[in-house]
Structures are given as C-alpha cells and as structure tokens.
N, C-alpha and C positions, 0 to 999 in steps of 0.2 A: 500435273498440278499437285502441291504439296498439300496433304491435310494441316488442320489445326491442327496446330502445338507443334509440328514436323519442320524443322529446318534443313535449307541446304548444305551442304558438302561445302561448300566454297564459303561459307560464312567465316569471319575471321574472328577467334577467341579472344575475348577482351583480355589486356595484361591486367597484371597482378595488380592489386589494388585500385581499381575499374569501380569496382562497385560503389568506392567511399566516392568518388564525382557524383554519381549518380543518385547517392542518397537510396543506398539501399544495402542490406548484408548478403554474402555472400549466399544465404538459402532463400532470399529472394524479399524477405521485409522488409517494408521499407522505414527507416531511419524518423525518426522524429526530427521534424524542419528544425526546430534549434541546433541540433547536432550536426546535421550537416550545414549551416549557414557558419554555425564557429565552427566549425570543425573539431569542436572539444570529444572528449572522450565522452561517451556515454558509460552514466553511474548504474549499480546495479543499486536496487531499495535501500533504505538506510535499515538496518537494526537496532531495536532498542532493548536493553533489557528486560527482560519477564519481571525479575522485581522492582527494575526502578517502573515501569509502566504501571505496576502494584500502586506502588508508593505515591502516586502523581493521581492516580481517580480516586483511592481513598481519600488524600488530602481534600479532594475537591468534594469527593460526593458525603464524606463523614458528617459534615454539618449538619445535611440534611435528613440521612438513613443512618446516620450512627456506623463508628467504626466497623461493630463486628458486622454487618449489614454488607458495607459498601465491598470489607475484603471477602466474603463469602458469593457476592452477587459479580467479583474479578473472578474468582475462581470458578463459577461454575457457569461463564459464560465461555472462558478458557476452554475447558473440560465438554461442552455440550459443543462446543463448533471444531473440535478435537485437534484445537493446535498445543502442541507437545515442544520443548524444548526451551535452551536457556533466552535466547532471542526470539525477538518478535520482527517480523519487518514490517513495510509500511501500508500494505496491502491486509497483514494481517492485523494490524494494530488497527486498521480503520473498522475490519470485520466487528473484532470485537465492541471498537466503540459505539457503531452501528447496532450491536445484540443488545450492548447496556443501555442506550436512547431506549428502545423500544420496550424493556424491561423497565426503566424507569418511568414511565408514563401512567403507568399505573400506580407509582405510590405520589408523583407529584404534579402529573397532567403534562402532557404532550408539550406545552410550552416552555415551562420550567424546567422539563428533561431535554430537551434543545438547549436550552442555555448553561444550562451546568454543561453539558458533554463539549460545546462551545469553548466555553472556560478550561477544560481537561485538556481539549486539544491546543487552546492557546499557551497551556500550558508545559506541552510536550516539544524537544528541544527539533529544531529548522528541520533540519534531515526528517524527522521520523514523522511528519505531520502530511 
C-alpha cells in the first residue's frame, strides 16, 4: 500500500505542456480561472513611476494639506514601508495608498480620507490600479 504523497512506478508523466489544460503551472499553482478559460497570457503587476505616482496624490491631496504636506506625507510613507526604486508596482502602489488613507484621517476624518485616496486611485492610469 502506497503512503500519501507516494506514487507508483507505472504512472505515466504528463507531456509537456499538461499543465496549461489543467489550469495550473508547472510547481503546482494553480492559474487564475480567467487565464485559463482564454488561454491568454498571464501579466505580471503593471508599474508605475515613483514620480508620476508623486505627481498624481499631490495633485489630489494639495488642495486639501497643501503642496509641501502632501509631497512630504508621499515621501515618508515611501520611506517608512521601505519601498526603494524608480517603479512602483501594483501591489506596492496600493500599500502606499492604504498607509496615506490611514495617515490622512487624522487631519481630515476617515470619510474624507476615503474619498480623496478614491479620487487618487481613479486617477491613476488602468494597469496600475
């Protein structure tokens, strides 16, 4: 009798490219259903610029905390969740805008800081949202 996880000898090895039927990659993940019903290629995150991502929540939040405020409060939410480099992807750009929601709450209430970060994001380009 075979233990878990132990196959037999006479199992026959899937051919190459087996796994895309099955909806799943070769170390054993399985594929997100859109991807395998098209068969499209799965994308990796979109990247967005460190400065135009600057550029895009200052616009939004300056009105309210004032320019030098809003690029000080990018930079040091940047810096404190310690992502480095010229691109942002889309995992990271949500980090941040989740650390600025929560930062902004305090200078203009939980509601209001929902809605502006709302706006930021509506205002960041398909890919990176």
């Amino acid at each position: 009798m075979r233990r878990r996880g132990e196959c037999s000898r006479d199992v026959a090895r899937p051919e190459p490219g087996a796994f895309e039927r099955r909806g799943r990659w070769p170390n054993g993940q399985v594929l997100a259903r859109a991807a395998v019903l098209s068969r499209a290629p799965v994308r990796g995150p979109a990247a967005l610029d460190r400065n135009a991502l600057g550029e895009i929540i200052e616009q939004r939040l300056a009105p309210v905390l004032g320019g030098t405020l809003a690029r000080g409060a990018v930079r040091a939410q940047l810096a404190r969740l310690g992502i480095e480099g010229d691109t942002l992807d889309s995992t990271q750009i949500d980090r941040v805008l989740t650390a600025l929601e929560k930062g902004l709450r305090v200078f203009v209430g939980s509601a209001k800081a929902a809605a502006l970060i709302a706006e930021v994001r509506g205002a960041l380009p398909q890919e990176a949202r």
